[in-house]
C-alpha positions, -999 to +999 in steps of 0.1 A: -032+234+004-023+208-025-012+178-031+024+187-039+026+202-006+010+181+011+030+154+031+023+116+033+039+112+070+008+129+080-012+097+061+007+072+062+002+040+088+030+044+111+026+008+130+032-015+104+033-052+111+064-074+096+082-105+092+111-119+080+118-137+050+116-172+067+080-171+074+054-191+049+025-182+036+007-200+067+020-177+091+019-146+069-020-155+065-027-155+101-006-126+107-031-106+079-063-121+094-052-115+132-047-084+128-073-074+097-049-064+074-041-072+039-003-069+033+031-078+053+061-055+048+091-085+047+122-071+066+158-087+068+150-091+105+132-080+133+156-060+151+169-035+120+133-038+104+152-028+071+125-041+040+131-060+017+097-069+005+059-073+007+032-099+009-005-090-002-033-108+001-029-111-042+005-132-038-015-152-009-045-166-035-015-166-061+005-195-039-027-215-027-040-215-061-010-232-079-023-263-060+008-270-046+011-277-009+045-277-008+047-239-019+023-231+019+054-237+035+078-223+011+099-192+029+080-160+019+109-149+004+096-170-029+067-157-027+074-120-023+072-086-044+107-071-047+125-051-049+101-031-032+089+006-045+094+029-020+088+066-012+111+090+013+083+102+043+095+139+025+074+127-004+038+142-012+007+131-019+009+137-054+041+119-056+023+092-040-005+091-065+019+091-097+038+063-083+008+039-075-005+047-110+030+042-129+041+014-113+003+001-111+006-008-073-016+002-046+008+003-014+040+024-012+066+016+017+074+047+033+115+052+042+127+073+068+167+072+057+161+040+048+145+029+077+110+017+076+085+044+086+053+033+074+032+023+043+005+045+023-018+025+000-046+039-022-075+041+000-056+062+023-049+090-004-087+084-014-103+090+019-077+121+023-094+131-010-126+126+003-127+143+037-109+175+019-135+182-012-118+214-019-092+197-028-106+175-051-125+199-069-096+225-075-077+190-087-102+181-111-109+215-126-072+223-131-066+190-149-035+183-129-046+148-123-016+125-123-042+093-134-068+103-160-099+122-147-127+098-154-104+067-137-106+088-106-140+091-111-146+060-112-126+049-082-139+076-056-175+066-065-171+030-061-147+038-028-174+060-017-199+033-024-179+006-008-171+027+025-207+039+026-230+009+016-211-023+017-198-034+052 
């Protein structure tokens, strides 16, 4: 096993919530604190569930801290990260890893011909790093890191730290 063969459908989260454009922040708040989560894939609508961007917890704290009311109520669509930076659920790990450090991101939407099949973000390729150490020793030794070795470092111990000591 490695990480250009193997698959993200097998990590990714399959049951992702949405919403549609016309939301506001409001709503998309209490949709992420309802359910514990700490993005919202924006689709066209409901029923075709087609993407067309995303709302993390970052763009939350960036609209309430311009200090202007008006923009809680503002259509997410405003507020929004588009176009959105996607993956085919063909893709591998290691795809997944180069993206999120190129593009400096830490979710992927997952596409099923070009149909929403889930989302990967960082700590899921982390904790797939973690529970297969093999892995992540042949990875290191061979130096075919797609993000520098001692940033990977750095990030599994302070995942490792977070997930261990800090609940």
């Amino acid at each position: 096993m490695s990480l250009d063969s193997s698959g993200i459908s097998s990590l990714m989260t399959k049951n992702i919530v949405v919403a549609e454009q016309d939301a506001n922040i409001i709503g998309i708040s209490r949709i992420m604190s309802n359910n514990n989560i700490g993005s919202v894939v924006i689709v066209e609508d409901l029923k075709t569930r087609k993407p067309v961007g995303i709302i993390t917890e970052r763009d939350v704290i960036r609209s309430i801290g311009m200090l202007q009311p008006h923009q809680l109520v503002v259509p997410v669509r405003e507020h929004m990260s588009h176009p959105l930076i996607t993956l085919s659920s063909q893709a591998t790990v290691l795809d997944a890893m180069k993206l999120m450090y190129e593009k400096k991101i830490r979710r992927i939407i997952i596409l099923d011909h070009d149909r929403l099949a889930g989302i990967i973000t960082d700590k899921d390729i982390f904790r797939y790093l973690v529970e297969n150490k093999d892995l992540l020793s042949d990875i290191i030794t061979s130096g075919d890191l797609p993000i520098p070795e001692n940033r990977i470092k750095d990030e599994m111990s302070h995942f490792w730290f977070f997930n261990n000591f800090v609940r």
